[in-house]
Each structure stands twice: as C-alpha cells, then as structure tokens.
N, C-alpha and C positions, 0 to 999 in steps of 0.2 A: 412103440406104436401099437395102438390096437389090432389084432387081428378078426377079422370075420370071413365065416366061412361062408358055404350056401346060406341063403337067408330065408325064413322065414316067419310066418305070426308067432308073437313071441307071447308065452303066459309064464309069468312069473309067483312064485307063492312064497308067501313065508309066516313061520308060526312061531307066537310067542309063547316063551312058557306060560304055567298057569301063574303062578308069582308075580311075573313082570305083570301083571293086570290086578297086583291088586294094590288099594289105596292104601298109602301114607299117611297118617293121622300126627306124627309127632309132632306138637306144639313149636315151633318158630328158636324156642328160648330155647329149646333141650336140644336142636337137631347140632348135631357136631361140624365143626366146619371143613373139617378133611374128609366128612362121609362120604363124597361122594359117589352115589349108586348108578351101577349098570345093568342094561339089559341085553341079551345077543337075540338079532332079529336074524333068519333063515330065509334067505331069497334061493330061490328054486324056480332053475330053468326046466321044463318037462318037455317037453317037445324033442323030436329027434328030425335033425337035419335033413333034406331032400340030395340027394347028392345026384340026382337026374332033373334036375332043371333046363330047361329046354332056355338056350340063349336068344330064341326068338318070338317069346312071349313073357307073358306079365309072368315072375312068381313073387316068393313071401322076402321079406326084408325084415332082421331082427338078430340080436346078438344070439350067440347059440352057444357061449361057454364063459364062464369069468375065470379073471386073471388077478394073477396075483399083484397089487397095488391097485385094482379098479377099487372108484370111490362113488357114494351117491351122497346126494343133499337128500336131509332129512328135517322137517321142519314140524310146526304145531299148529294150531290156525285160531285168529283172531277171533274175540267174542265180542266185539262191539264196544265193549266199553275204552276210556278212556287211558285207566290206569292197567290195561291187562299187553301182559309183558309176554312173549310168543318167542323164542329163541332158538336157533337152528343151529346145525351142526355137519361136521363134513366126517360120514366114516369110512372107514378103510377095511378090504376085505382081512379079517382075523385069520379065518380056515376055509379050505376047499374039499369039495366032496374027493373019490378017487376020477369021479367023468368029470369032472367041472361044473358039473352042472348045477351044483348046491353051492353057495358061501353064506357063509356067516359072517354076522356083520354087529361087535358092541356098539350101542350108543347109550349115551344118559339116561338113567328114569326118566320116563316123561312126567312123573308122577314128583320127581324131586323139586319141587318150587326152590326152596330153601337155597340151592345151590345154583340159580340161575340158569335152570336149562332147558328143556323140553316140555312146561309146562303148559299144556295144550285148551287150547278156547273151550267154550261151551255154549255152541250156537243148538239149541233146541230143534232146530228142523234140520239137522244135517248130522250122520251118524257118525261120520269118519271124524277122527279127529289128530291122525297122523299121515302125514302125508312124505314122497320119499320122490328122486328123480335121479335121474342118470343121465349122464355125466355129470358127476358134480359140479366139474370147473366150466359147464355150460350155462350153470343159474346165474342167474343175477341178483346177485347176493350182494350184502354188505360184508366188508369186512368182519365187523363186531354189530354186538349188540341185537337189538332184535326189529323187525318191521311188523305191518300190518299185515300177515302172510294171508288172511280170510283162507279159501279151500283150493288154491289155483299156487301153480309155479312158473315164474317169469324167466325165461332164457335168454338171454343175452347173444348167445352162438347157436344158431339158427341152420348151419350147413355142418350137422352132425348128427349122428343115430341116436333122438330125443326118446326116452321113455321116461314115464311118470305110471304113480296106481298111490292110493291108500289104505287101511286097515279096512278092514272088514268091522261087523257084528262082532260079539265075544261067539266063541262057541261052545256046544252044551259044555266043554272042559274046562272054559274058560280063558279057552288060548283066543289069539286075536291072528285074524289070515291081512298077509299083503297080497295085493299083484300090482304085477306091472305093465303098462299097455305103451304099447309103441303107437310115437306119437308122429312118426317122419312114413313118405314115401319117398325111392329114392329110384336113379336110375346111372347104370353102371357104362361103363365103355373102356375100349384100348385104344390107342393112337399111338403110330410112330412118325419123330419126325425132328426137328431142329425149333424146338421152343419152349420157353422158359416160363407160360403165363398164357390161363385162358380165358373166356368170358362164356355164360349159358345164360340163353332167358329162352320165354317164349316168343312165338313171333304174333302173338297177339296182345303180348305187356301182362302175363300172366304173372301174378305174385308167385316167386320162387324163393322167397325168404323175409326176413326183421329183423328191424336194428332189437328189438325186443319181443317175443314170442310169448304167449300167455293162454296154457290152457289150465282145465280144469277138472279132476275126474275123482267124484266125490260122491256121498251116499245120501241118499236123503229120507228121511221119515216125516214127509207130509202127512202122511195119511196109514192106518192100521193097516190096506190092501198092499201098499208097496212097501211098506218099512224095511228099510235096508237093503231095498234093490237099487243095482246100480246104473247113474246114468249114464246117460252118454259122454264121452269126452265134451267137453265146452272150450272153442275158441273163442277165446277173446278178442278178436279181431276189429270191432266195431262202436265198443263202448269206451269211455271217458275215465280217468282216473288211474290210479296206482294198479290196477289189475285190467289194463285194455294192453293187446300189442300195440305195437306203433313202429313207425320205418317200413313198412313195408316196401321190399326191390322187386324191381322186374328183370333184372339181370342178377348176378355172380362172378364175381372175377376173383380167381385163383392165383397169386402172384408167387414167386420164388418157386414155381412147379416144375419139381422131378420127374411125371408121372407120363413121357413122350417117351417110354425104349419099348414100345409093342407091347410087351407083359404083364407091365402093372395095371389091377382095377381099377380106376379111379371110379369116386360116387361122386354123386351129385343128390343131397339130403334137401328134400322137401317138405317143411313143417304143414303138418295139413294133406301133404301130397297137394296133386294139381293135375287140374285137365286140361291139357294143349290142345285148344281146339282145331288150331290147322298146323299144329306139332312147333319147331323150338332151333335153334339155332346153336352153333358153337363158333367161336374166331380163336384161333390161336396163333399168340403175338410169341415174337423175337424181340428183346430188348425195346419193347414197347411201341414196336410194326406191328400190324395185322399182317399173317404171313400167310392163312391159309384158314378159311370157313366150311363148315359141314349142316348142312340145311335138312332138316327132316320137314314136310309139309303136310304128312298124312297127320290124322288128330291121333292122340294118344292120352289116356287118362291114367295117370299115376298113382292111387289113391294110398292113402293113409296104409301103412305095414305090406305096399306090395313093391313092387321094383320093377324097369325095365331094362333086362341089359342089351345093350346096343352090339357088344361085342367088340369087332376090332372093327373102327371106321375109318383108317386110313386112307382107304381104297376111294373115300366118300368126298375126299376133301378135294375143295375147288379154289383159286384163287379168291380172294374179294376185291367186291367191287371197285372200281377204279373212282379215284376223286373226281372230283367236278370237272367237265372238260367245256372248252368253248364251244357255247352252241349259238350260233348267230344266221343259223337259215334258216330264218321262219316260212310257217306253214301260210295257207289261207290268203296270202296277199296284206299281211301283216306286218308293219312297219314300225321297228324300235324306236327311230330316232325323230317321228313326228308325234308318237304316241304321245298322248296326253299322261303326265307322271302324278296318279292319284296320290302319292305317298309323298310328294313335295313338303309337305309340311311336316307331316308325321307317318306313321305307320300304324297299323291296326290291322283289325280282323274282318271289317265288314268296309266298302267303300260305297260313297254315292256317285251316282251316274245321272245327272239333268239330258243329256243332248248326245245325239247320235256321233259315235265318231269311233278312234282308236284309243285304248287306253293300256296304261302300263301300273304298276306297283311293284314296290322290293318285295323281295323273294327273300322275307323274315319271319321270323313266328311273331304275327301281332304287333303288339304294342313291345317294340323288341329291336335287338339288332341282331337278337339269334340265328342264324343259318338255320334252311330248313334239313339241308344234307344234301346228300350226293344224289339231285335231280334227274332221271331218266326221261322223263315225260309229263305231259298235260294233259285234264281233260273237263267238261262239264260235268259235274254231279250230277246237278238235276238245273231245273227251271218249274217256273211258275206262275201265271196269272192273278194269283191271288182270289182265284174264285173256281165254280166246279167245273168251265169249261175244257175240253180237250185240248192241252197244250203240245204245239208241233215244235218238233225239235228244232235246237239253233233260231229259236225265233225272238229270244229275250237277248242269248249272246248268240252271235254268230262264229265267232272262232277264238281258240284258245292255243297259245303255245307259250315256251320258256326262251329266255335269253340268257346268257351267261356268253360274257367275253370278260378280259382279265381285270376289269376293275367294276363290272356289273354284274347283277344277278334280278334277273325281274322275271315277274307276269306279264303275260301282254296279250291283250283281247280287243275284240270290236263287237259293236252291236250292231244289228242289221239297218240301212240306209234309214229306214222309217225305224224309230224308236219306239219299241214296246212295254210298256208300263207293266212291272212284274218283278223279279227277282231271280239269282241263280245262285249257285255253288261253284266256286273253280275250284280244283285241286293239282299238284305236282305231285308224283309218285315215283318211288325208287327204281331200282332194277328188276325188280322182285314185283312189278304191279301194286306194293304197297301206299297208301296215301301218305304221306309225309307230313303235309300240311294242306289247310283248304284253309280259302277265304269267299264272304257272303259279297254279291254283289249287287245293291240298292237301286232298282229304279221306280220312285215312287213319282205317283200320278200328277201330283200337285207338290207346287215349293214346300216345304220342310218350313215352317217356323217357330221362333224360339220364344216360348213365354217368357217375359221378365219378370212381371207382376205375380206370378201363381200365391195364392195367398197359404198355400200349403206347402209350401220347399221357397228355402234360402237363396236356393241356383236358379238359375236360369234354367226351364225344362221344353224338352221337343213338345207338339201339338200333338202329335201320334207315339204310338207305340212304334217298338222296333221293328222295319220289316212292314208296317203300315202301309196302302198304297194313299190309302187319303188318313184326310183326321176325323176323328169322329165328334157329330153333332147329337142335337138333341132330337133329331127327325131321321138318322140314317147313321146307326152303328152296324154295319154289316160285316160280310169278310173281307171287303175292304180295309175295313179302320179296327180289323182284329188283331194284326201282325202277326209274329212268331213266338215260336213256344222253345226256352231254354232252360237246363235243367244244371238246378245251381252250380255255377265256377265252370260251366262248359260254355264253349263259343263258338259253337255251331247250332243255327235253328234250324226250328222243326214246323211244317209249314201247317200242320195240323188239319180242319175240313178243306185247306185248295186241294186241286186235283197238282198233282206235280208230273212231270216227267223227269224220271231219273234212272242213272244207267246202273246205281245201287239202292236197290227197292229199302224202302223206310219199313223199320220191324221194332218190334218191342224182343228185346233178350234179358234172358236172368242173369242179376247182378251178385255184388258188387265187380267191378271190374275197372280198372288199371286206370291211368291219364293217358297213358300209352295208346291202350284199346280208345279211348274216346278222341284223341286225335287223327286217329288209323281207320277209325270208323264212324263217319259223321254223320250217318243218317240212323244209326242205332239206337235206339232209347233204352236204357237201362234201368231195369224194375228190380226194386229190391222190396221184401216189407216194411210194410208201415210201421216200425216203431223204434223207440229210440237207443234202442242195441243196433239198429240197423236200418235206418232212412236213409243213409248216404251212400247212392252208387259207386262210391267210389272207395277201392281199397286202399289207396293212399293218404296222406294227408293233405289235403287241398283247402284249407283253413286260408290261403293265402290264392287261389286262382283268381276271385274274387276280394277286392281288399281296400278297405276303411282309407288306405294310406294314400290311394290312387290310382290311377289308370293301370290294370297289371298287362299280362302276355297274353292272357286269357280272355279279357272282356269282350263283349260280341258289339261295342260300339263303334260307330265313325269315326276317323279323326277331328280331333277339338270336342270330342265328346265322352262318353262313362256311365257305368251305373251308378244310380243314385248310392249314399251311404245314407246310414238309419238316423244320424243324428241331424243333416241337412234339409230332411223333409219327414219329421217327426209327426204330423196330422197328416201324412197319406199313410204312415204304417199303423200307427196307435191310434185308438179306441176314441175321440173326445163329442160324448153325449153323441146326441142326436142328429152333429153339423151336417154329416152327409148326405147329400140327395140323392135316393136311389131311385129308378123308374124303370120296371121291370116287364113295362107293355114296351117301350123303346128302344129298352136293354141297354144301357147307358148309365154309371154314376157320375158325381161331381160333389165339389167341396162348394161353391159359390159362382154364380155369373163371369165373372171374369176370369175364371183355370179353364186349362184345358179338360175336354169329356174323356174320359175313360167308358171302352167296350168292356162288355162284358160276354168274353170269347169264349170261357170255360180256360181247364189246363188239361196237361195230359198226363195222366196217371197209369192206368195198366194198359195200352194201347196207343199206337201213333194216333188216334185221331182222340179228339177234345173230348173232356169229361167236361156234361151240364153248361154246353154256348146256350148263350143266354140269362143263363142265370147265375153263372159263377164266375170270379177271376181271381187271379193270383199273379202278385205287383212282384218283381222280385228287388230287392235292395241287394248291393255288394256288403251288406253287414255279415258278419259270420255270426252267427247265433252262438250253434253245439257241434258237435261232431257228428250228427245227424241233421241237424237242422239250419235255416239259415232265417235274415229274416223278411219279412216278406207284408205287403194286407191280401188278407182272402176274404173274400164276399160271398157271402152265400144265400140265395134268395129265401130258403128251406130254413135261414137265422135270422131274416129278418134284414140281413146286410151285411157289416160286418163284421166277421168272425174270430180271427185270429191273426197274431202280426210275429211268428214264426210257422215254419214247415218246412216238410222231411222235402231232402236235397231231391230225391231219387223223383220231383211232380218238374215237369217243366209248363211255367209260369212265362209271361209276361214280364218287357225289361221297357220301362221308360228312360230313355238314357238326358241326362242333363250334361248341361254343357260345363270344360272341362277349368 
C-alpha cells in the first residue's frame, strides 16, 4: 500500500542526459535486433512536506516520497498520420535518492523506431513530445501494442492521487526537463464504527469521478512569443472521441472497506477537484444497510492539488432516513379516493387539466415506473398566467400533498372552484427539503388539438407548443401561443417573459452540471459556452434523456404524447428552398395553409428570460445530434429565416410534442 504523508503541491522534475536526446540515424537494415537501447529519466520530488497542517482547513495534496516498486506510464504522441506507430511502456523505479525524493526510472529510446518502442509523433505546433503519468496501473491502457495516444492520458481509476507532466524544451546542455502536476483534489476523514462499505457525493450531483478521465498537459509553439510555455492542464470532459472523459459519477461507493477503526485516513480523490456548492454527504452501509449518514451543508470547494481533511467525523454521524412510511392524512380538504387519476393511462412528466376539480398522479419519475424516493413533503414551485400580469399564489393550484399507503404512492392536488387558465410546478421533497422530483401542470385555455394532416411531420402534431395557453394564428402569436422553454433532455420548463410566482426564484447558473442537479433544481438554467468542446450542460452522458427510440423518463410531454424525432418531421428541421412562410410583422411561421403556426418566442440562452421574441425560435427535436448539440430548426429574422437544424444543448428552445 502506498503510503502518504502530509500532502501538498507537488513539482516534479527530471533530466535527461545529454545522449539520450540525440538522434539515431542507423539505416533499418544495419540496426541489430538485440540492440535494444535505454534511457534513465530522473523524477525529482523538491518540495518539503508541511507537517503543521491545520485539520480544519484546505491544505496541499501530493505524493511527497517514491517507493521502491512505484511505476509510471510513459507514452509518445500521435502525429496524425495513418501509419505512425506511438508505443508505451510501464517503468519501474530503478534507484532512489537517500531522501526519496529523486528516482530514477530506464525506459526505451524513444528515439529507437527500429525496435518498436517509444517512438514519438511529430505534431509541429506542440513541443512536448513525451509524455509520463502516475500511477501506472491507473492508465487506461491497452495491454500491447500502440493507440492514438495525441498529448493527453486517459485514466481509467479516477478515485486515486492522478499526476501526469511532459518533457520540457531541450536545454542549453541538451538535456530534456520533466514535471509532473497533480491532477486530483481530494478530501480526507476518520470514522469509527461497525461497517464494511461507504458511498460520497455531493448533495448537489457534483461530479466526483469517471468511468474514464482524460486530461492533458502539453507544450505548445504557436507562436515565437510563447514557444515552449506551458499550458494549462486540459480536461477533457466535454468533447467526443478517443480523448474525451466519459462516465461521469456523482457518487462513490467504497466496498470491502477496512478503513471504520477511528485511525485510518481515508481519501476521497477528486479528478479535477470539485466545488460542493451546499457541501456533500456520506452513508455507511453494513453488509449492504445504510447504518449511519454524515451531511456536511456548508459549500466547500476542493480544488485541483488541495485537500480537505474533515478529521474524525464520528461524532457527526446521524441515522438515515427512514423508508417510505404511510401517509394518508391529507392536507387542504383533499381527497385520494375521489381524485381524478391523471396517470390512468400512463405516466409522464407534465399533465393536462380541462376542468376544475381534484386530481391525483403516481408518484414516478415520468414516463417511468421508477420511485421518486423516500417522500417527506409537497409543495408548488411556482404558477403562471402565461402573460406579464401579477400572479396570486394558489390561484392556478390551490393545494398540494402526497399519499402513500401500502400499495400507493401519488400526487394529489386541486384547483381552485373557478378554473384558471395558466400553468404550475408541483414538486415532492426528501427529509433534507431536497426536490426529488417535479412534475409540470397543464391548463391551457382552449382544447389542445391534434393535427393529422401537417404536411411537415409523419405523426400526428399538437396545434400549440408545449405549455401554450392557446394556439397560435396568423393575427395573434403572443405570450400566449409562446409556451415553454426546455433546454435539451431536460423536463422541466422555463416559463420565460410570463411573470411567474415561485417559492424557487428562476436564475441562470454556470455549468456544466449533473442530471442529479437538473432534477434537484428545476427552475435553474444552466449556461455553459457556446462551442463544441462544451455546449452541453450537462456533465453526464445524456445522449439518451431524449431519445429516437421513444418516449424516455425524461421527456416534458403529456401522456399519449413525445418529442418529435428528426427523421418523422424532416421539412420542420431541414433547410427545403424557400417553402417556409415567414411573417415577421405577426411574428409567426408556417410550412403551408393547412399546418399548424408556429410563434416565434425567442429561446433562452444567457438568462432566464427570452433571447430575440419576435424574431427568433428554436424547435427542439428528441434527435441527439453530438455531445454538445442536439437537433433542432432555428429561425432567425437577422438570416432571413432559417438558419440551422442543430444547436448547443445548454439554449432552452421550444418542444412541439406529436402524438405518441
């Protein structure tokens, strides 16, 4: 087992001789096949340990001595072409200083083509072209043979002290410098107690690890002013391909864990680090019980090469929550067993409401038979008119609670005697005032009808957008017939210019951020940049919330209803001539006389309220695009019309749901 001591920023260095940098010229034919040549590379820990760390603040995180059998991945990097071979190798420390602080480590010429090993790319705009990482058996590596390694190292084991660096410039001697940068935050604790196995996340669905980790820390010579300076670390977190992470958790689970007798450290290794913004949770199980939770709520930011030790938290630990229990006294004058059962037919994430009364739904995620969890309470999000007047509370719903007896679990609400044309949010919430799940509640002004005929889609399509109180004509596209704004694979809207009243104020926050956080927080919008390393709010893979295949868990449609997919209504996403009629004094498009009109509401991009109503819209389709993008039509008055039939996940657009 590794040992570490106090931890902190770790800089590593190592120099090669002058020889090992210089080229090999022997002809292919001459070179001998037992030659094989070595180099010893010099990794040098310089730093001296803190041994006064204060247990109740942030300090450094970082190996601080090598051991004899530590091993690092040392690789070469891909040139682009087709036929160039890039081969890696696992070495093992040779010698040790007298402090530890120095090892020496042979690996292959990198410069030995001939013998299949270390012979390294030659990408013109980037200087480094050895690249080295620690722990070895952390890479994710192939057994044999060689990959497309480009300037980045992909980890496999993600909850362990990651360091990566590469070569430096030659220097004036010739010699070539490593270092190596830590690439983990991490945070420490003691616990005593009777258990075998724990789980960590945040309690906001913070990414706390990956099935695959992928950073990148290389040198580059664009340009004569920075030649050879180095950049910053590069997460890969967002982009596509053989060098993106992917898996991303919001939990940790520790199983076969020794580490409950009071004494031992335990860490908790965060690739990236992380900022808990209202802090992080622990549960530790007994043969696969939850015996006992420790809840931290203040925020804490963990950052890349620092550490928080918590110390010993025993003292901190509270039972967990108790399962579902019967709750059958409703509030408000509310009644289970006359309630009208919206979910009769199916289940979803949004319901319609025609006519004043009581109404009920299962208590599942969506389009689902999922449990939402161990229920504490109900309550309204918000409400809405669908227009900018001052809306008075309970006046769309008038009462929310939960049921649960031993073979039920529902919503159950009523709307007040006289029925108000508008919209609302209901949500159930844990112990913890956490949201659990929310569903939208529909009551639009006028029947809902279903085009058959649309000469632009296969399916049968609604008259209105999602969330619509009317449909829109060619005399009256207002905030009425604008609907809601959903931001791709999420199933909560966003009410955009209505006035709302809501007891969780609507905000734009910086992304990427979790599935977890977007079900936990349904009036947040999450902004990330516009481009295709990073369009997509979301740090998981959500390639599937939305989905080709059919109605998912996720979609924000009615029952017997969906988002459209890209191949069913191929002339409302794609480009054909000039068919579109656009009318930008009415603000309104269409395909032909007989489809339904489409508003033209705007979307929302860096702010809860509408970019360009009037002049712009964005249709979303349940197609996936890219890993940023999904696909969509966007209109733009400023193009003439329209513009393009993908865009970055992070805009929430407009959903025409067709029938199912």
């Amino acid at each position: 087992m590794k040992k570490f001591s106090k931890f902190f920023v770790l800089s590593l260095c190592a120099v090669f001789a002058f020889n090992a940098c210089q080229k090999e010229n022997t002809p292919k034919t001459e070179q001998p096949t037992n030659s094989k040549k070595y180099i010893t590379i010099s990794c040098t820990i310089d730093s001296t340990p803190d041994s006064k760390v204060s247990l109740t603040k942030e300090g450094s995180v970082g190996k601080t001595e090598w051991e004899v059998g530590d091993k690092i991945f040392v690789h070469g990097k891909y040139a682009g072409t087709k036929d160039e071979k890039v081969y890696s190798c696992v070495a093992t420390v040779k010698s040790l200083s007298a402090d530890k602080k120095t090892a020496s480590f042979d690996i292959p010429d990198i410069d030995d083509r001939y013998n299949n090993t270390l012979f390294p790319g030659d990408r013109t705009n980037y200087a480094a072209d050895l690249f080295v990482a620690y722990p070895a058996d952390a890479v994710d590596a192939p057994a044999s043979g060689y990959v497309k390694w480009y300037g980045y190292t992909p980890f496999k084991n993600t909850n362990t002290l990651l360091m990566a660096g590469c070569n430096d410039l030659e220097d004036a001697t010739g010699g070539c410098k490593i270092k190596f940068y830590n690439l983990s935050g991490a945070i420490s604790f003691k616990v005593s107690g009777d258990f075998d196995a724990y789980a960590f996340s945040g309690n906001n669905g913070e990414t706390v690890g990956y099935s695959k980790y992928v950073a990148r820390i290389d040198k580059y010579t664009l340009a004569s002013s920075d030649k050879g300076a180095y950049r910053t670390v590069f997460d890969y977190t967002g982009s596509e391909g053989p060098g993106a992470s992917s898996g991303a958790k919001t939990s940790i689970t520790i199983e076969s864990w020794t580490g409950a007798d009071g004494t031992t450290n335990n860490f908790i290794y965060l690739p990236n680090g992380a900022n808990f913004t209202t802090g992080f949770t622990f549960t530790f199980y007994k043969d696969g019980v939850a015996q006992k939770i420790a809840k931290v709520t203040n925020g804490a930011n963990v950052a890349r090469g620092k550490y928080l030790d918590l110390g010993d938290i025993t003292s901190h630990l509270k039972n967990p929550p108790a399962a579902p229990v019967n709750h059958t006294d409703l509030s408000d004058g509310l009644v289970f067993g006359t309630a009208t059962d919206l979910s009769a037919t199916a289940t979803a994430n949004c319901y319609i409401v025609s006519a004043a009364g009581q109404y009920k739904f299962k208590m599942v995620k969506g389009n689902s038979s999922t449990s939402v969890g161990s229920v504490k309470g109900a309550s309204i999000v918000w409400e809405t008119y669908n227009n900018t007047d001052p809306v008075t509370a309970k006046s769309v719903i008038a009462a929310v609670d939960y049921y649960i007896n031993d073979d039920d679990e529902y919503v159950v609400f009523k709307t007040p005697g006289t029925l108000k044309a508008g919209n609302a949010l209901l949500a159930v919430k844990d112990a913890m005032d956490n949201i659990l799940w929310s569903w939208h509640i529909w009551i639009p002004a006028s029947t809902i009808i279903d085009i058959t005929d649309a000469t632009f889609s296969s399916t049968a399509i609604m008259d209105r957008n999602l969330g619509a109180l009317e449909k829109a004509t060619t005399t009256s596209a207002g905030l009425a017939t604008h609907g809601f704004f959903y931001e791709w694979g999420r199933k909560d809207p966003f009410p955009g210019s209505a006035t709302v009243n809501a007891a969780i104020a609507f905000e734009t926050v910086d992304g990427p951020k979790s599935i977890l956080y977007s079900e936990q927080n349904p009036t947040k919008h999450i902004k990330v940049e516009e481009k295709d390393t990073a369009g997509n709010w979301n740090t998981d893979d959500i390639s599937t919330l939305w989905d080709n295949s059919g109605k998912t868990q996720y979609d924000p449609c009615p029952p017997g209803y969906r988002v459209p997919i890209f191949n069913e209504a191929k002339k409302l996403w794609v480009k054909n001539g000039d068919d579109w009629t656009f009318d930008w004094t009415n603000v309104y498009f269409k395909y032909n006389s007989s489809d339904p009109i489409f508003p033209l509401p705007g979307y929302i991009s860096g702010s809860t309220i509408p970019s360009y109503p009037g002049e712009r819209a964005l249709i979303w389709s349940a197609s996936y695009h890219s890993a940023p993008r999904g696909y969509c039509k966007l209109i733009r008055k400023d193009k003439g019309g329209y513009y393009y039939h993908n865009y970055f996940k992070m805009e929430a657009g407009s959903v025409r749901c067709v029938v199912e």
